[in-house]
C-alpha positions in Angstrom: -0.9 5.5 -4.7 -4.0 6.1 -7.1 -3.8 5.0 -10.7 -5.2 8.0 -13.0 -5.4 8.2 -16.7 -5.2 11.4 -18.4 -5.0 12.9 -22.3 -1.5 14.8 -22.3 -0.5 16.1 -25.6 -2.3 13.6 -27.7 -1.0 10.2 -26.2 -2.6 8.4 -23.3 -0.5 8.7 -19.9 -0.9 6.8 -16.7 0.2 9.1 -14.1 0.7 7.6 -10.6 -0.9 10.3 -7.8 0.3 9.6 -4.3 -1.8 10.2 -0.9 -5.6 11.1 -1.2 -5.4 13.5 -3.0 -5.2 16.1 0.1 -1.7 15.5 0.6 1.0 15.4 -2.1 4.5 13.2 -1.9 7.5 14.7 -0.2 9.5 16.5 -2.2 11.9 19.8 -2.3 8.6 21.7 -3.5 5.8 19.9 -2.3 4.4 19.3 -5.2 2.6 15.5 -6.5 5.0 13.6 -7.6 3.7 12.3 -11.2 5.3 9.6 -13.1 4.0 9.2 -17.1 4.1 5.4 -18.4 4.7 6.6 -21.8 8.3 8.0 -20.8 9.9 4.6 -20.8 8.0 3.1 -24.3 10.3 5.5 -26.4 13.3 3.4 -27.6 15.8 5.4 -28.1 15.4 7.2 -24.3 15.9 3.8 -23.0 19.3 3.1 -25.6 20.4 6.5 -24.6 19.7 5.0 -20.8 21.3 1.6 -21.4 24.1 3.2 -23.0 24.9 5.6 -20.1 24.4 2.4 -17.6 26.9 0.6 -19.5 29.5 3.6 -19.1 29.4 4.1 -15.4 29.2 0.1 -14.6 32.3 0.4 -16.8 33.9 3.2 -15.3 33.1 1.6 -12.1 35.2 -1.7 -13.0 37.9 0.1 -14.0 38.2 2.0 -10.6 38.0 -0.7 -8.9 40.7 -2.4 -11.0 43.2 0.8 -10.5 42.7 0.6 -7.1 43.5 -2.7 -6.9 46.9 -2.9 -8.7 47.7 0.6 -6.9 47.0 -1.2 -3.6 49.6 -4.0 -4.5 52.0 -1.9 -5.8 51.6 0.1 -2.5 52.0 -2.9 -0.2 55.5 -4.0 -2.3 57.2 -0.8 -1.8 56.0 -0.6 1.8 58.1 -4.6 2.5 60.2 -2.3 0.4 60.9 0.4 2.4 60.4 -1.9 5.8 63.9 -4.2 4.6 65.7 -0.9 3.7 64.8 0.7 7.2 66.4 -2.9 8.9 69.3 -2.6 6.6 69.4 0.7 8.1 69.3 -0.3 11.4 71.3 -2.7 11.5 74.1 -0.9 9.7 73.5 1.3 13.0 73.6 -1.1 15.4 76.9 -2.9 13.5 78.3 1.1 13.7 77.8 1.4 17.3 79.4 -1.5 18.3 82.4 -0.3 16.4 82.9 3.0 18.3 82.3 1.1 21.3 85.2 -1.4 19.7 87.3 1.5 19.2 87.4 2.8 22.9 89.8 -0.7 23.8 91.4 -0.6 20.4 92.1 2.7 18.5 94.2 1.3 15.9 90.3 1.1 14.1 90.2 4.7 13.9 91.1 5.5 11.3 88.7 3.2 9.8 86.1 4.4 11.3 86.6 8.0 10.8 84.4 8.4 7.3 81.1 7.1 9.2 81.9 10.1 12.3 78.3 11.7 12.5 79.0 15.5 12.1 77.4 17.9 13.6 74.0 19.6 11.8 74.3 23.1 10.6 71.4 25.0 10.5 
């Protein structure tokens, strides 16, 4: 990159030139990419540019920090969900051996009658 100084407007500018001067920086429309010193000396760009840092760090924490509590909260209802699905299957299981119970002793019938699957209507 070339160093070049130039009048622009009445201030002084450094304007960075890349290649020989043949050949320009890549870009979307080939032009030379310039950069002016004096951009960065004004203050209240740089606040503006400090200031909207500041937000998206910030907004960046705070994502972070949702996701976090949402990814704890996930994993409790999934140990949740995984001791109601045993409960589940073992009420089941406990079930099954009952019917099975029932073949050698029907006295339990009746007892057993409100857990009967019925059939699915569509």
């Amino acid at each position: 990159m070339r160093k070049k100084e130039c009048q622009s407007a009445g201030r002084k500018a450094i304007l960075f030139v890349a290649g020989n001067g043949l050949k320009n920086m890549v870009d979307i429309w080939r032009q030379s990419a310039r950069f002016a010193a004096f951009i960065m000396k004004s203050g209240t760009i740089n606040t503006v540019l400090a200031f909207v840092l500041a937000a998206v760090v910030l907004a960046g924490v705070l994502f972070v920090l949702q996701t976090i509590f949402r990814e704890r909260e996930f994993r409790s209802l999934q140990i949740q969900i995984l001791e109601r699905n045993n409960n589940l299957n073992r009420a089941g299981a406990l079930l099954g051996e009952a019917e099975q119970y029932s073949t050698n002793h029907p006295d339990i019938k009746p007892i057993l009658r409100p857990f009967e699957a019925k059939p699915t209507t569509h």
